[in-house]
PyMOL Python script that loads the backbone (N, CA, C, O; Angstrom):
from pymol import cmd

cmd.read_pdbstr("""\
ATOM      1  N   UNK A   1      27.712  28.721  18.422  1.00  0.00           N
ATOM      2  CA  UNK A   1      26.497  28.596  17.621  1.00  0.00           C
ATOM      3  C   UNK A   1      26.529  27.259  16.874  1.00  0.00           C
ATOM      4  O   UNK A   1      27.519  26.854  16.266  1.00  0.00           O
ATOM      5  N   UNK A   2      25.623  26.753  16.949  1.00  0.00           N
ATOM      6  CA  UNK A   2      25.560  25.229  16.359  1.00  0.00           C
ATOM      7  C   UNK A   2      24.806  25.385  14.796  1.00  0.00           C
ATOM      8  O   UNK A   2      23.720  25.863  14.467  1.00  0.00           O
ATOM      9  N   UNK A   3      26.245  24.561  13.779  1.00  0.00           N
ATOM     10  CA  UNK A   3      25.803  24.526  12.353  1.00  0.00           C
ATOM     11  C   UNK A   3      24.486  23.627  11.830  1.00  0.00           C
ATOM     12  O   UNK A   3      24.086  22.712  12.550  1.00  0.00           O
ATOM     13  N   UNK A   4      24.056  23.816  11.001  1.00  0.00           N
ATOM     14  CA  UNK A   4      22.820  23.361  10.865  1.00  0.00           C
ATOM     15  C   UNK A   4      22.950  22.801   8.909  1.00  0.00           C
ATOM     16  O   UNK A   4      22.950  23.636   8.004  1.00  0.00           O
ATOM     17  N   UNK A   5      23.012  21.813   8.752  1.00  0.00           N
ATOM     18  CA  UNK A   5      22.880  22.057   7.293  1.00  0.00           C
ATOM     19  C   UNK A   5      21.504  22.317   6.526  1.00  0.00           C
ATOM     20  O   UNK A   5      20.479  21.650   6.388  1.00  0.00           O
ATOM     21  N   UNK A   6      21.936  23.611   6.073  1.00  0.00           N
ATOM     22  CA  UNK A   6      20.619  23.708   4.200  1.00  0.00           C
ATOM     23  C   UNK A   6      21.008  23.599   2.809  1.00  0.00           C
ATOM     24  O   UNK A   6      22.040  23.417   2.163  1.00  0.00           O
ATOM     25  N   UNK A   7      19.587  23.810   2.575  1.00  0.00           N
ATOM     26  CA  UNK A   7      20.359  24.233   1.089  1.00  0.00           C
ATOM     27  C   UNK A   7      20.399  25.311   0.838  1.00  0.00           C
ATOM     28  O   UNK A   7      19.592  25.969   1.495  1.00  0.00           O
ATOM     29  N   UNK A   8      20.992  25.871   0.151  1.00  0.00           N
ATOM     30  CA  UNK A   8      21.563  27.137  -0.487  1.00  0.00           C
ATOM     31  C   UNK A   8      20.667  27.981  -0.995  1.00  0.00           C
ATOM     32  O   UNK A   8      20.049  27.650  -2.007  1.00  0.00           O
ATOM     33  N   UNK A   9      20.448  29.184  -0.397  1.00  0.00           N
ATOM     34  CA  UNK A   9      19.264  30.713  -1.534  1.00  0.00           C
ATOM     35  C   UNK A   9      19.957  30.470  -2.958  1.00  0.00           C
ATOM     36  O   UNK A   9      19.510  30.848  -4.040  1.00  0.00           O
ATOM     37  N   UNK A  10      21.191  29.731  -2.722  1.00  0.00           N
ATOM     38  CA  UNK A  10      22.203  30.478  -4.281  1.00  0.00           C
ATOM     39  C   UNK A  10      22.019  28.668  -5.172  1.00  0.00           C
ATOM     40  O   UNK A  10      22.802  27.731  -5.333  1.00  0.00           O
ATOM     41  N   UNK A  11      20.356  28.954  -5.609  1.00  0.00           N
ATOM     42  CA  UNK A  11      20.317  27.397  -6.407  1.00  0.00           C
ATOM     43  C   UNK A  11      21.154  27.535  -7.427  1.00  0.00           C
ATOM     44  O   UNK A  11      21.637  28.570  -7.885  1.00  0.00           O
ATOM     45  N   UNK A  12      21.348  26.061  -7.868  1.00  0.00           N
ATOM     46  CA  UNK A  12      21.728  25.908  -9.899  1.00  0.00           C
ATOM     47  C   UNK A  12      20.500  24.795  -9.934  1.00  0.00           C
ATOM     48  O   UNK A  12      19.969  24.734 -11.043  1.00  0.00           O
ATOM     49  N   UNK A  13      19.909  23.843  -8.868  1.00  0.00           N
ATOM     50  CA  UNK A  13      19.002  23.029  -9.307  1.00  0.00           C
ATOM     51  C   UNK A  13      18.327  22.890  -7.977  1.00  0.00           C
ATOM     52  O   UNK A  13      17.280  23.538  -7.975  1.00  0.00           O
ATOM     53  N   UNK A  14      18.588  22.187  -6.683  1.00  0.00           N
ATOM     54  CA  UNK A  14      17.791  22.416  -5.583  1.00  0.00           C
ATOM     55  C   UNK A  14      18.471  22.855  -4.440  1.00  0.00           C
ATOM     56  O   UNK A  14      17.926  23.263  -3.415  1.00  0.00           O
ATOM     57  N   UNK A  15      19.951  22.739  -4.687  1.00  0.00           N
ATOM     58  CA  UNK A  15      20.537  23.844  -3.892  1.00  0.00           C
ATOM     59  C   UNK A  15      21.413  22.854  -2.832  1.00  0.00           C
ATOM     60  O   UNK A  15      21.841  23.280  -1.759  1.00  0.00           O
ATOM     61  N   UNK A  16      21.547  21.908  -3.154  1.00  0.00           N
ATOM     62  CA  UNK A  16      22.454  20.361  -2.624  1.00  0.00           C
ATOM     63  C   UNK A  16      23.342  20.948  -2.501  1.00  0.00           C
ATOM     64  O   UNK A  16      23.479  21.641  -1.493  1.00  0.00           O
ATOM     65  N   UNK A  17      24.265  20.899  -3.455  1.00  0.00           N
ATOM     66  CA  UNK A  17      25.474  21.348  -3.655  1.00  0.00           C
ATOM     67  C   UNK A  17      25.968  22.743  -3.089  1.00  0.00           C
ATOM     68  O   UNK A  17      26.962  22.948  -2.393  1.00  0.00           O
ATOM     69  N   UNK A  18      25.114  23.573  -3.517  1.00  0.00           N
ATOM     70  CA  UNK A  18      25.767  24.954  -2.085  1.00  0.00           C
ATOM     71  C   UNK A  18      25.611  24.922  -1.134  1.00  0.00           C
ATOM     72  O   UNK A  18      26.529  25.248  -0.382  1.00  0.00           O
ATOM     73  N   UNK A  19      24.179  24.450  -0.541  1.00  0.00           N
ATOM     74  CA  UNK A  19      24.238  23.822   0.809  1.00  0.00           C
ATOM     75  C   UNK A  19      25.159  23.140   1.516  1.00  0.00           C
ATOM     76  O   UNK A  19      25.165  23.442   2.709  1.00  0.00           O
ATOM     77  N   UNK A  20      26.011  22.246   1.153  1.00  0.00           N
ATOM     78  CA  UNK A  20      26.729  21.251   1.690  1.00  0.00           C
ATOM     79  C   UNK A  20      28.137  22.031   1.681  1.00  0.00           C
ATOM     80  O   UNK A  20      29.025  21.862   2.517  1.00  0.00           O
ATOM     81  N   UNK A  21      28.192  23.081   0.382  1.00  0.00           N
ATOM     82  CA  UNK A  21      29.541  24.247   0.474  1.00  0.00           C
ATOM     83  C   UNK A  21      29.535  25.009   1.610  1.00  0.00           C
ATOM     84  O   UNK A  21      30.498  24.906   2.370  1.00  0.00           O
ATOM     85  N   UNK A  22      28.462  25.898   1.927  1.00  0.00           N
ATOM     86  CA  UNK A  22      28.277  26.944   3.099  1.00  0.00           C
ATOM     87  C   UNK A  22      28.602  25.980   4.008  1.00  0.00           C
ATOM     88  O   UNK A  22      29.693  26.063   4.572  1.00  0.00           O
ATOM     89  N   UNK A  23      27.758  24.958   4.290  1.00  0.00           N
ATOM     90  CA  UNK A  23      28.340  24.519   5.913  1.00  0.00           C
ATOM     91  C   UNK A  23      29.983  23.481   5.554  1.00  0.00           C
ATOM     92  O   UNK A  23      30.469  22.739   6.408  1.00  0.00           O
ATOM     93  N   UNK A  24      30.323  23.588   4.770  1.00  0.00           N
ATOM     94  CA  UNK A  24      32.055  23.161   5.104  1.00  0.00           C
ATOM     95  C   UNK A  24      32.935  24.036   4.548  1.00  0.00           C
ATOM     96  O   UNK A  24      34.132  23.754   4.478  1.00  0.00           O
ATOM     97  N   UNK A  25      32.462  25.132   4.116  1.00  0.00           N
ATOM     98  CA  UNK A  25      32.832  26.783   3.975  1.00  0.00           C
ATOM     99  C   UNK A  25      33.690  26.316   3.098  1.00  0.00           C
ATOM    100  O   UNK A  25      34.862  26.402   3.464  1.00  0.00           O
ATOM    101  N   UNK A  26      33.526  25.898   2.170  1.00  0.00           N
ATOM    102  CA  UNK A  26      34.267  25.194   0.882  1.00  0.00           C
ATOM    103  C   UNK A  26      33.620  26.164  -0.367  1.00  0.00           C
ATOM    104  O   UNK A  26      32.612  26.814  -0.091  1.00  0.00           O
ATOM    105  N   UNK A  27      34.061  26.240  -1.416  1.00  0.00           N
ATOM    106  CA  UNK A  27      33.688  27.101  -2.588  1.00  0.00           C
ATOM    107  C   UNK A  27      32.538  26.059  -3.298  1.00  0.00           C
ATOM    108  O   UNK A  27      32.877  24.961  -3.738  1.00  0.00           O
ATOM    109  N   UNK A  28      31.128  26.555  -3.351  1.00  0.00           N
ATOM    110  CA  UNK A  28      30.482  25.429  -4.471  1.00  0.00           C
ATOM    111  C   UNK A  28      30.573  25.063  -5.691  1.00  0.00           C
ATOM    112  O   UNK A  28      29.861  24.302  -6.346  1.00  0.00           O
ATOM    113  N   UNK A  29      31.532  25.676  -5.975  1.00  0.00           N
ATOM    114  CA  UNK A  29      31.933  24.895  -7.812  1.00  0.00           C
ATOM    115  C   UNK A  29      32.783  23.623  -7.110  1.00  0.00           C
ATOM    116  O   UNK A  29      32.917  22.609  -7.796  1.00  0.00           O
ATOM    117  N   UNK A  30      33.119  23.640  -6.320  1.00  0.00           N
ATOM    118  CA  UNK A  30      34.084  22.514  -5.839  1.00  0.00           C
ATOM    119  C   UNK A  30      33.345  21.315  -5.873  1.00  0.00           C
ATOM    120  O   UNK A  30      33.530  20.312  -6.561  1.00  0.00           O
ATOM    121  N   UNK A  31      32.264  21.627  -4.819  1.00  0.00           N
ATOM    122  CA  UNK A  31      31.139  20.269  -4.440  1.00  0.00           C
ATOM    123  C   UNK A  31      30.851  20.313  -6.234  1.00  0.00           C
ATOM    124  O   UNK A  31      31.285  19.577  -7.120  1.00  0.00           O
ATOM    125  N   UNK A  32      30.194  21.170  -6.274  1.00  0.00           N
ATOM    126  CA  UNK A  32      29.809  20.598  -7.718  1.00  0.00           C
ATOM    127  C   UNK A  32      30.322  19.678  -8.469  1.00  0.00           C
ATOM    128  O   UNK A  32      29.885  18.538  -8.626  1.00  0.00           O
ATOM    129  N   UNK A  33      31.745  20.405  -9.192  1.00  0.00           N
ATOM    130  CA  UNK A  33      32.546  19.012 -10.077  1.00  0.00           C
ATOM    131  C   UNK A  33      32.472  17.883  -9.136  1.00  0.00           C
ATOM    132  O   UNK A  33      31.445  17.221  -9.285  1.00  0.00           O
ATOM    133  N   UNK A  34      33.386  17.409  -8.067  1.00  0.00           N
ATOM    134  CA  UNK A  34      33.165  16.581  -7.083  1.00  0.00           C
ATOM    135  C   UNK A  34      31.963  15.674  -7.439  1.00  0.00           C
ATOM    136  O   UNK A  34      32.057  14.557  -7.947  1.00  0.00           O
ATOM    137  N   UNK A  35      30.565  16.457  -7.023  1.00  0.00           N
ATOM    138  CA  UNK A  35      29.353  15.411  -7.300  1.00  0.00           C
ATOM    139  C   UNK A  35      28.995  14.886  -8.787  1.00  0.00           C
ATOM    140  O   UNK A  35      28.321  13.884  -9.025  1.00  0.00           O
ATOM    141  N   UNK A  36      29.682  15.911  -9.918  1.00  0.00           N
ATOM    142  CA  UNK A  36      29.354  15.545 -11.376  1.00  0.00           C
ATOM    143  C   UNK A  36      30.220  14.156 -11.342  1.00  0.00           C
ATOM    144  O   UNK A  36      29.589  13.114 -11.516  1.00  0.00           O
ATOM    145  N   UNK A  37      31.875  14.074 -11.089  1.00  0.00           N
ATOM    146  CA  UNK A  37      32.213  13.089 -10.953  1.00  0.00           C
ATOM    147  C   UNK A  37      31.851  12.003 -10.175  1.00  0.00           C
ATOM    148  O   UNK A  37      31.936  10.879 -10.668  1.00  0.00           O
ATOM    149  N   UNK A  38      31.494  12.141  -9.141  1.00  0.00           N
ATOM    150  CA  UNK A  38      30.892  11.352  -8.494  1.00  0.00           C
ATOM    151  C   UNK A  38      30.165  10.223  -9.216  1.00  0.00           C
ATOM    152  O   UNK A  38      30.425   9.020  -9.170  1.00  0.00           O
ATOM    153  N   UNK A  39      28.759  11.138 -10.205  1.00  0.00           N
ATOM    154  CA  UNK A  39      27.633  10.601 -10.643  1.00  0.00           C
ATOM    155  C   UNK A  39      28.353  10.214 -11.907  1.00  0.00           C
ATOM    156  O   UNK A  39      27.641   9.475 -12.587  1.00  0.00           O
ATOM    157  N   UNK A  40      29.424  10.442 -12.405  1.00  0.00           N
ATOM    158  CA  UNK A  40      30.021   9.516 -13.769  1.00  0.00           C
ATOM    159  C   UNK A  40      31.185   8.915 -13.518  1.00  0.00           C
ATOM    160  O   UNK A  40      32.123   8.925 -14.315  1.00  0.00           O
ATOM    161  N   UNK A  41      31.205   8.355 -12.404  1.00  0.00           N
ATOM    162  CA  UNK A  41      32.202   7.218 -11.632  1.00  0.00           C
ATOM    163  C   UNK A  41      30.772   5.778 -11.643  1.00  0.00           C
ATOM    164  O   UNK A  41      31.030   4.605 -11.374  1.00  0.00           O
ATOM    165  N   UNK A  42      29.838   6.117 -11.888  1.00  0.00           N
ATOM    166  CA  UNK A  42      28.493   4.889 -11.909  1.00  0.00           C
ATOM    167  C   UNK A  42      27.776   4.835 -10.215  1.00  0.00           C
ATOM    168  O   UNK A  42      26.995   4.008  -9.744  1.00  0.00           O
ATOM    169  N   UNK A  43      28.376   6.016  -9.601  1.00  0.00           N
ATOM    170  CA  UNK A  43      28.182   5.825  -8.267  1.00  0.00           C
ATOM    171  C   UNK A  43      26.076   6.048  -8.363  1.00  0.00           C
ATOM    172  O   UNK A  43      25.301   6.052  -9.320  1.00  0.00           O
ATOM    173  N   UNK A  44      25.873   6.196  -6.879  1.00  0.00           N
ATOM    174  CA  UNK A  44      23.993   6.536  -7.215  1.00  0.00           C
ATOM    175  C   UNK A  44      23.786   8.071  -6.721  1.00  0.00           C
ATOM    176  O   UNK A  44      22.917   8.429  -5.925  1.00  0.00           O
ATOM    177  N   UNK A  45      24.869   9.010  -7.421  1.00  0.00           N
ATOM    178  CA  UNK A  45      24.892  10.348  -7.378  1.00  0.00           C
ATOM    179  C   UNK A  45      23.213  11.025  -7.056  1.00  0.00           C
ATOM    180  O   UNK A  45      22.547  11.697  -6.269  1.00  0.00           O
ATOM    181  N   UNK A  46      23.179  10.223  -8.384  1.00  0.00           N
ATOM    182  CA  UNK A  46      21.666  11.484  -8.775  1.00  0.00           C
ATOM    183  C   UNK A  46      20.308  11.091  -7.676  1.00  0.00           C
ATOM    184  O   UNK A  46      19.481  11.785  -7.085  1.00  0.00           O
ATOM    185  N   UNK A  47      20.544   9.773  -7.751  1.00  0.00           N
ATOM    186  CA  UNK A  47      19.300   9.114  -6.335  1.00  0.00           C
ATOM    187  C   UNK A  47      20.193  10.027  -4.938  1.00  0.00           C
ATOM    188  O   UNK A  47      19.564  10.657  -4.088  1.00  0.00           O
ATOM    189  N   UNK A  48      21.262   9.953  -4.945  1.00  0.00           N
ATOM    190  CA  UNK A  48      21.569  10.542  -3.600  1.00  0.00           C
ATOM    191  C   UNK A  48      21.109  12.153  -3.566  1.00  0.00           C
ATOM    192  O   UNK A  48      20.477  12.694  -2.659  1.00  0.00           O
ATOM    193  N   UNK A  49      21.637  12.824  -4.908  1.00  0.00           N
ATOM    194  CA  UNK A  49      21.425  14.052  -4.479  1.00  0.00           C
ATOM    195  C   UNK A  49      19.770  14.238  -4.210  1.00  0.00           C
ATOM    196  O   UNK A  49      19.362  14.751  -3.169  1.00  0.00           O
ATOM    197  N   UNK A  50      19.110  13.889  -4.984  1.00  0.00           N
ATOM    198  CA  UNK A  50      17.737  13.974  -4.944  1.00  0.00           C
ATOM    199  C   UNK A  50      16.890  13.389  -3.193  1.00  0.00           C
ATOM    200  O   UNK A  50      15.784  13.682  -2.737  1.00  0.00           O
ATOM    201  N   UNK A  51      17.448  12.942  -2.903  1.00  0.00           N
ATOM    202  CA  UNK A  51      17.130  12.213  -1.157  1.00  0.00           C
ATOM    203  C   UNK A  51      17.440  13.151  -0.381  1.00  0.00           C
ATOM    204  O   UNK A  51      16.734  13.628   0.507  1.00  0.00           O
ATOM    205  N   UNK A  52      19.317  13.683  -0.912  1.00  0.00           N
ATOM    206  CA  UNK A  52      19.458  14.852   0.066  1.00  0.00           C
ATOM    207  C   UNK A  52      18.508  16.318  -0.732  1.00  0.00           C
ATOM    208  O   UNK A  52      18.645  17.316  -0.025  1.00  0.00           O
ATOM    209  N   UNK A  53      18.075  16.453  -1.356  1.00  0.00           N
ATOM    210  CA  UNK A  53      17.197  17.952  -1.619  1.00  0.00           C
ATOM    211  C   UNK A  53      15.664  17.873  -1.079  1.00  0.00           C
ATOM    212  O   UNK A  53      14.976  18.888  -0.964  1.00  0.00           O
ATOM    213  N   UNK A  54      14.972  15.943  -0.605  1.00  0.00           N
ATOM    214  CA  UNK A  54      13.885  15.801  -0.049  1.00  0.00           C
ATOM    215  C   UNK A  54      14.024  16.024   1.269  1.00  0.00           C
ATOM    216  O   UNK A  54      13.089  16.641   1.779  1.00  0.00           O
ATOM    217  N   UNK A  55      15.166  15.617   2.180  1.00  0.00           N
ATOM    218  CA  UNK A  55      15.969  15.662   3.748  1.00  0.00           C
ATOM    219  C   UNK A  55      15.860  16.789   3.886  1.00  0.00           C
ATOM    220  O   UNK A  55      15.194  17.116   4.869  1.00  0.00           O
ATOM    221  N   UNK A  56      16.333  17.725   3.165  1.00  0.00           N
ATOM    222  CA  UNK A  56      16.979  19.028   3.456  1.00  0.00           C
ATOM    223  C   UNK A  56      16.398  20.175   3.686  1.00  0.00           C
ATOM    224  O   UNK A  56      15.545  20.519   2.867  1.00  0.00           O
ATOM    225  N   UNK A  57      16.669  21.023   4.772  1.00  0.00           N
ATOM    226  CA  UNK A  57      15.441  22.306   4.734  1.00  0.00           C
ATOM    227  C   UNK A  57      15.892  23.257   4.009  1.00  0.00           C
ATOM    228  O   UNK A  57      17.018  23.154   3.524  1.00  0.00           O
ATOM    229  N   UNK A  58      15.261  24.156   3.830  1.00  0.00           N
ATOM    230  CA  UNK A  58      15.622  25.161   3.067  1.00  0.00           C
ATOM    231  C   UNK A  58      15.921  26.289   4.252  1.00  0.00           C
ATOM    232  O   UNK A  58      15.424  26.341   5.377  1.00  0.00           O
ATOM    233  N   UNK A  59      16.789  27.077   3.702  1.00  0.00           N
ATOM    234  CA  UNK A  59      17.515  27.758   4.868  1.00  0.00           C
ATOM    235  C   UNK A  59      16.167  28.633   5.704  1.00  0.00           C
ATOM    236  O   UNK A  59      15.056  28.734   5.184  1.00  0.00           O
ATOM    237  N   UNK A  60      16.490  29.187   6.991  1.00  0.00           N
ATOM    238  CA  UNK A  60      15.453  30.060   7.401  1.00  0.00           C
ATOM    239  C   UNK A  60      14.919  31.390   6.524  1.00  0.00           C
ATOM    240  O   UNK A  60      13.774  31.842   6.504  1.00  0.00           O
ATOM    241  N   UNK A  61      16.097  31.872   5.811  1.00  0.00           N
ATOM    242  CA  UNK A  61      15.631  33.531   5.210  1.00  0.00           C
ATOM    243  C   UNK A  61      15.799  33.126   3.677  1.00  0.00           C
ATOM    244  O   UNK A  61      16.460  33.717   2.823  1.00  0.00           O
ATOM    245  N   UNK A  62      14.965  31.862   3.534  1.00  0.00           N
ATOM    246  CA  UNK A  62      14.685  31.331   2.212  1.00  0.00           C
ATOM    247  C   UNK A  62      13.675  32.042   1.388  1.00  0.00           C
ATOM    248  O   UNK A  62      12.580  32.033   1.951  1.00  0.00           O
ATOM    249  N   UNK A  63      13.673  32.779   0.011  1.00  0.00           N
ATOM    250  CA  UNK A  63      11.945  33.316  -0.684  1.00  0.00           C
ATOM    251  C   UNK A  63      12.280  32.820  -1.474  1.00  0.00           C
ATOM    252  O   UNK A  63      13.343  33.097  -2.030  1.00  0.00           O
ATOM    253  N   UNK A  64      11.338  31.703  -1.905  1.00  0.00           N
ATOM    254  CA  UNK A  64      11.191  30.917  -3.352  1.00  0.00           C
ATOM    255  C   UNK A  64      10.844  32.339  -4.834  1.00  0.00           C
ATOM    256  O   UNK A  64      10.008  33.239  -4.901  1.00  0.00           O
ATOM    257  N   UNK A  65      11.641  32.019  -5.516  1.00  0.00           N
ATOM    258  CA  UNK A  65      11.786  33.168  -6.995  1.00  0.00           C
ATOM    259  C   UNK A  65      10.238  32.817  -7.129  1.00  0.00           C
ATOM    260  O   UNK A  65       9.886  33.415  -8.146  1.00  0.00           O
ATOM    261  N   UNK A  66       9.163  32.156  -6.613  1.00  0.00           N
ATOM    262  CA  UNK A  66       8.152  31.940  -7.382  1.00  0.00           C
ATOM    263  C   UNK A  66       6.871  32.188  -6.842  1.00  0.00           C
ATOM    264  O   UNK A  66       5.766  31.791  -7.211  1.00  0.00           O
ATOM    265  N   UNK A  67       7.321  33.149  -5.598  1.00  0.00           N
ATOM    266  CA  UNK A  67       6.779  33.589  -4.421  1.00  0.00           C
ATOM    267  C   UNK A  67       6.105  34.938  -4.960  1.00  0.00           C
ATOM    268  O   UNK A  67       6.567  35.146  -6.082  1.00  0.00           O
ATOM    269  N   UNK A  68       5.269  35.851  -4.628  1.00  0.00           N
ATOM    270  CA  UNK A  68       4.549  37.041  -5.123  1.00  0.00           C
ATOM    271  C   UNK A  68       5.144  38.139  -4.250  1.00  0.00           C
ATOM    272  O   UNK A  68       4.771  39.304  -4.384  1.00  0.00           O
TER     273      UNK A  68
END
""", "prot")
cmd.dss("prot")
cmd.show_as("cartoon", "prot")
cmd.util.cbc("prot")
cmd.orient("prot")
């Protein structure tokens, strides 16, 4: 079966960061710190994450909390 990256049902903001956990079956608090440091190393964290949450699909058995 061929992996596919999304983002994550399990948001904290657009779902970058669990997304990128599920498909390297890594724990997402991990990516998380990881990307916090990242973005206070002066790197362009926050432009990146934000590019990857515009790229990114949202998984197939996705329901937005804002859905009826």
């Amino acid at each position: 079966m061929e992996k596919k990256l999304y983002r994550s049902n399990e948001r904290k903001l657009y779902g970058v960061c669990g997304g990128l956990a599920e498909y390297l079956g890594i724990d997402p608090t991990i990516v998380r710190v990881l990307w916090v440091l990242f973005i206070l190393s002066g790197e362009s964290g926050i432009l990146i994450y934000f590019i990857a949450a515009l790229l990114m699909d949202n998984r197939p058995d996705y329901v937005s909390r804002y859905d009826n």
